[in-house]
C-alpha positions as CSV (number, residue, x, y, z in Angstrom):
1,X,4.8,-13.2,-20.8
2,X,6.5,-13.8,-24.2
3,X,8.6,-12.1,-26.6
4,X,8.4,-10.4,-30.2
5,X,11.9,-11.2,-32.4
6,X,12.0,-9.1,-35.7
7,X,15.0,-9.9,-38.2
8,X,17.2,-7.7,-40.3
9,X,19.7,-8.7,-42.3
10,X,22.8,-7.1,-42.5
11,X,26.6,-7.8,-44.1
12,X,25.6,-11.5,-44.2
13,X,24.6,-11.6,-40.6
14,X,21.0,-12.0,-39.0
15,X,20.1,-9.0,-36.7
16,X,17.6,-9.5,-34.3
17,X,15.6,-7.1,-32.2
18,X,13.9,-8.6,-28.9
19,X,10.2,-6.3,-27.7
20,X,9.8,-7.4,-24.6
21,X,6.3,-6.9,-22.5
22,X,7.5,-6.5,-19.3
23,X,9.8,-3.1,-18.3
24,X,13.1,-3.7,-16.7
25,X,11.8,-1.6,-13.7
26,X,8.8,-4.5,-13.2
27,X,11.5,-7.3,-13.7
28,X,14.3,-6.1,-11.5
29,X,17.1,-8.2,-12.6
30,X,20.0,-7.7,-14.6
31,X,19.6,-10.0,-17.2
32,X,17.0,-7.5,-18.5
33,X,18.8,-4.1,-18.1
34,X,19.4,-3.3,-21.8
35,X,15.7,-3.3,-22.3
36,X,13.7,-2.9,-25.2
37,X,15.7,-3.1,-28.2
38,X,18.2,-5.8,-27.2
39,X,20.3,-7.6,-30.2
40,X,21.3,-10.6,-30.8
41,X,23.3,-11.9,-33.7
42,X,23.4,-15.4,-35.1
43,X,26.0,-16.1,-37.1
44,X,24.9,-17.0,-40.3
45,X,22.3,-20.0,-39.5
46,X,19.0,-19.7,-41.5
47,X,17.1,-21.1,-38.2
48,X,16.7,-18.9,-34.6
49,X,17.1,-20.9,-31.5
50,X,16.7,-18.5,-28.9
51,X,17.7,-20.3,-25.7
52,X,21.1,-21.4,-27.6
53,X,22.5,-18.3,-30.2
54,X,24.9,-15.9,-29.0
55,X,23.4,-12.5,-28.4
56,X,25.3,-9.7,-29.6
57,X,27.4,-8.0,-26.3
58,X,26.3,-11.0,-24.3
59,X,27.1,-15.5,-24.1
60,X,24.1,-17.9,-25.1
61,X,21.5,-17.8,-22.8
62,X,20.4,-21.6,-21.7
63,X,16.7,-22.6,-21.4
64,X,17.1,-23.8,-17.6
65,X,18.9,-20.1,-16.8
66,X,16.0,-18.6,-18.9
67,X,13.6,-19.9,-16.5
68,X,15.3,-19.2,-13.7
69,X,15.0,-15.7,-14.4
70,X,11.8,-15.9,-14.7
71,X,11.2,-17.6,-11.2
72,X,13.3,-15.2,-9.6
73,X,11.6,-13.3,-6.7
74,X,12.5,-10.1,-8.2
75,X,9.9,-10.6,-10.9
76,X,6.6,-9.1,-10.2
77,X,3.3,-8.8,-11.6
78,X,1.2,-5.7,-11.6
79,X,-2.7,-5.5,-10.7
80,X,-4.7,-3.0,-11.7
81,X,-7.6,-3.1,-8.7
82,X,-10.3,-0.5,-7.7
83,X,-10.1,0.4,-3.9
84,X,-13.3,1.1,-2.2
85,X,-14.7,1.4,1.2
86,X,-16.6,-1.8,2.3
87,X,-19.7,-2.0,4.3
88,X,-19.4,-3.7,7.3
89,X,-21.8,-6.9,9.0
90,X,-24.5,-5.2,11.3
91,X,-23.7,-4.6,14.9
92,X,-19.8,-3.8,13.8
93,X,-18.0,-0.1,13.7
94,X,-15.3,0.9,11.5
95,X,-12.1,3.0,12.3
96,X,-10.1,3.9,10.3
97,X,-7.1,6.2,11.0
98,X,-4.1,8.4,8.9
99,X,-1.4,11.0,10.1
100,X,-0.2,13.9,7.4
101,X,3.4,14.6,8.0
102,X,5.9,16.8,5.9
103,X,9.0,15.3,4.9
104,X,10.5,12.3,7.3
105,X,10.6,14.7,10.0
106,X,8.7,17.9,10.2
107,X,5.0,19.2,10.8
108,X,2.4,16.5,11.5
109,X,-1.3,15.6,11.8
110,X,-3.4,13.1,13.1
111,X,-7.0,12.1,11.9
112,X,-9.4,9.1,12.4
113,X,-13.4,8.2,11.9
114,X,-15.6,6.1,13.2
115,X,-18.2,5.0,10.9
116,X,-21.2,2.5,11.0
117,X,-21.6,-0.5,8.8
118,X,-23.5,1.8,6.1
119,X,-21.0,4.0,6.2
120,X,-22.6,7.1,8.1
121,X,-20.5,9.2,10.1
122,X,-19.9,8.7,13.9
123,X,-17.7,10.5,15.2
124,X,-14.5,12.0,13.5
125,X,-10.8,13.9,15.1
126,X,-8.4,15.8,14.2
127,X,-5.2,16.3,16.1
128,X,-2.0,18.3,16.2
129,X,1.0,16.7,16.9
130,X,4.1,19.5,16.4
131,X,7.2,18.4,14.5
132,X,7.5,14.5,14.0
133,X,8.0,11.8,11.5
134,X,5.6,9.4,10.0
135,X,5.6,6.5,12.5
136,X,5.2,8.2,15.0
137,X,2.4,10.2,13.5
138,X,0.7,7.1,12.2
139,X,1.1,5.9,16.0
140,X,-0.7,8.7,17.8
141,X,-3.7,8.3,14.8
142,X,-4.3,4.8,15.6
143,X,-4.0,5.6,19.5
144,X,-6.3,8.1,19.5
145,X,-8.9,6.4,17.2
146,X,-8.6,3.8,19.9
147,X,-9.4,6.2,22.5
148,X,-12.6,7.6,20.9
149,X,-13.8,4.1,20.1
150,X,-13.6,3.1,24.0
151,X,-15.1,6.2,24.6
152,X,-18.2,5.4,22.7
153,X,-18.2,2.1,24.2
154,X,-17.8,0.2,20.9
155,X,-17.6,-3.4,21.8
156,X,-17.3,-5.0,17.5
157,X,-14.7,-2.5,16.0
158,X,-13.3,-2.9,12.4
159,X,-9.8,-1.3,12.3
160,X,-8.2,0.1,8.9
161,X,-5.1,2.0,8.2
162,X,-2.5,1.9,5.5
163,X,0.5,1.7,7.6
164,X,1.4,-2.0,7.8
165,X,4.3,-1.7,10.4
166,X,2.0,-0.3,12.7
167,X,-0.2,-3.2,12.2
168,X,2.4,-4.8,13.4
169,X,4.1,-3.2,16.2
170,X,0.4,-3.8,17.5
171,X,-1.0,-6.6,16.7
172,X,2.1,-8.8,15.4
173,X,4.8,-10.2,16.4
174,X,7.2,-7.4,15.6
175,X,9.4,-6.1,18.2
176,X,9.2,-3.5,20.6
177,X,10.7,-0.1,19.5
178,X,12.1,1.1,22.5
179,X,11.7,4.6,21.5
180,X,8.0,4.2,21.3
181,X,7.6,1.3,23.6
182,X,5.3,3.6,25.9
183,X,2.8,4.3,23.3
184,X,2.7,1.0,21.6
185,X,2.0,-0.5,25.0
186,X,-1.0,2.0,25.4
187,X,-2.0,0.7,22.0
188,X,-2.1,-2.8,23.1
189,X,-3.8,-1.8,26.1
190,X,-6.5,-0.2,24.3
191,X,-7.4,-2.9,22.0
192,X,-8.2,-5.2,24.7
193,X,-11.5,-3.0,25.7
194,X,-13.3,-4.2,23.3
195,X,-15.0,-7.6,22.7
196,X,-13.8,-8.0,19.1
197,X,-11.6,-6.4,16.9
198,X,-10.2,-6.9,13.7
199,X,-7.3,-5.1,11.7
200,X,-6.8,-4.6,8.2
201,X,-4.1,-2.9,5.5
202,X,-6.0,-0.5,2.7
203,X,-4.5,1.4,0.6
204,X,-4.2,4.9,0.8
205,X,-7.5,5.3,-2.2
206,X,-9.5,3.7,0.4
207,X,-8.6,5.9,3.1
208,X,-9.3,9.4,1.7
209,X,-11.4,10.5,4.1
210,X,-9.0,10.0,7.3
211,X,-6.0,11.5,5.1
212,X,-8.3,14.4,4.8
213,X,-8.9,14.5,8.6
214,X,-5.0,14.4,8.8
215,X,-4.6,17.4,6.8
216,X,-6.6,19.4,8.8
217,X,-4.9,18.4,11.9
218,X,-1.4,19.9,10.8
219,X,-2.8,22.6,9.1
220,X,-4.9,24.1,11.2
221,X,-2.0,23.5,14.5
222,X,-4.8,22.8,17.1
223,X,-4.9,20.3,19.8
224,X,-7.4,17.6,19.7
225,X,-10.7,18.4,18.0
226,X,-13.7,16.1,18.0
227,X,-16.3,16.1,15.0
228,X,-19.9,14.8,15.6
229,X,-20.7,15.8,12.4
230,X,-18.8,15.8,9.3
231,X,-16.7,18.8,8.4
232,X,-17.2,20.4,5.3
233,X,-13.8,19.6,4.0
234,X,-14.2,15.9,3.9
235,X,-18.1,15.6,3.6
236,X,-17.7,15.1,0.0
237,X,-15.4,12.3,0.4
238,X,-17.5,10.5,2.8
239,X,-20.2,10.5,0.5
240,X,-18.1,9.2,-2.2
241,X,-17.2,6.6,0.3
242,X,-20.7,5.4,1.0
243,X,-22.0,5.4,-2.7
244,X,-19.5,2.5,-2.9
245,X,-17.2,4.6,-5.5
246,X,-13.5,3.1,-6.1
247,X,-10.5,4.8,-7.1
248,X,-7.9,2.2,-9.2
249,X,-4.3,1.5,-8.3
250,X,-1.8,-0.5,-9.2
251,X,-0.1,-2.5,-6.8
252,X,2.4,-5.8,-7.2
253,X,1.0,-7.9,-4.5
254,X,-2.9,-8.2,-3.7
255,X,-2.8,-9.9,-1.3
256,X,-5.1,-8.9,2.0
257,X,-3.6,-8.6,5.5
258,X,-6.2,-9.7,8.4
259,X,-5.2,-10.1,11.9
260,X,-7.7,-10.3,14.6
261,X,-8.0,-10.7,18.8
């Protein structure tokens, strides 16, 4: 990170103009709230010393306070990373699960796949679920996907979804809602019928085909449907999937959540 000064001068007094390369929206603080095109005066001195001068609308600004700023917590960097669907060691299954939902509460679907570790399709749904919000949406999809893994009798099963407080009302330490204690107890049922399970965060580029599952769900407004075979809607994405193709995204933290039974 660093900083660009240029100098004008102007009735005797030095004018400077500080470009910074990080936005006031990726910094957070208020130090950096006038944003690009700050000034700062020094008053008359040949020499800059940036950590001491007076700034124009503002007191000196001290090396030590400099640095704090930039420790602060509100400062954070930006990755650009490409998302992809990853294959999977052999003998394990991956689910991965979404809900569709309009508005914080109003018409919602539910959608999940079960793939192998290629990437081919195993079995796919597509549910209904009336007028709801998100979390509870995003509950059902992960309940359900749950369901049709037992079914199978999956005993390795690779779990994805980009909702991370689910992932925790599951398998953290988070606690109960009350409201939805009943279904995240039938959750944590679930997950103990299989030999070996492990849970991850991706984000939403890595999750197209389930989101596309979820959308057909609240569109179409029918119960439960099960797909053996890919419908047509998402068959496209799923071979986008298995060829390994990423989507970027920028994101301020990548780092990977990994919880396992």
């Amino acid at each position: 990170m660093g900083f660009t000064p240029s100098f004008s001068k102007n009735n005797g007094m030095w004018l400077g103009i500080l470009s910074w390369n990080l936005s006031k929206e990726l910094l957070g603080i208020e130090f950096f709230r006038k944003g690009l095109g700050t000034k700062w005066a020094i008053g008359g001195g040949q020499e800059v010393n940036f950590w001491s001068d007076t700034w124009a609308d503002a007191g000196p600004l001290r090396s030590a306070e400099f640095q704090a700023l930039l420790s602060s917590t509100a400062i954070r960097t930006t990755y650009s990373v490409n998302i992809a669907w990853t294959s999977l060691p052999p003998g394990w299954m991956k689910l991965n699960t979404d809900r569709s939902a309009s508005g914080n509460l109003g018409r919602a679907g539910a959608g999940g796949i079960l793939r192998n570790e290629l990437g081919r399709w195993i079995r796919g749904f597509a549910l209904f679920l009336g007028t709801t919000n998100s979390l509870v949406a995003e509950l059902w999809a992960i309940h359900e996907g749950l369901v049709m893994a037992k079914s199978l009798g999956i005993r390795s099963l690779w779990v994805e979804l980009d909702a991370k407080v689910v992932m925790e009302l599951i398998w953290g330490s988070s606690q109960d809602n009350l409201l939805l204690k009943s279904l995240i107890d039938d959750c944590r049922e679930l997950r103990r019928h299989f030999r070996e399970v492990r849970v991850q965060h991706v984000y939403r580029e890595g999750n197209k085909v389930t989101d596309a599952l979820a959308w057909i769900g609240r569109d179409t407004g029918q119960d439960l449907m099960y797909f053996d075979i890919a419908p047509s809607d998402v068959a496209a994405l799923l071979t986008y999937d298995a060829m390994g193709m990423s989507s970027p995204r920028f994101v301020r933290d990548h780092t990977t959540n990994m919880v396992g039974d």
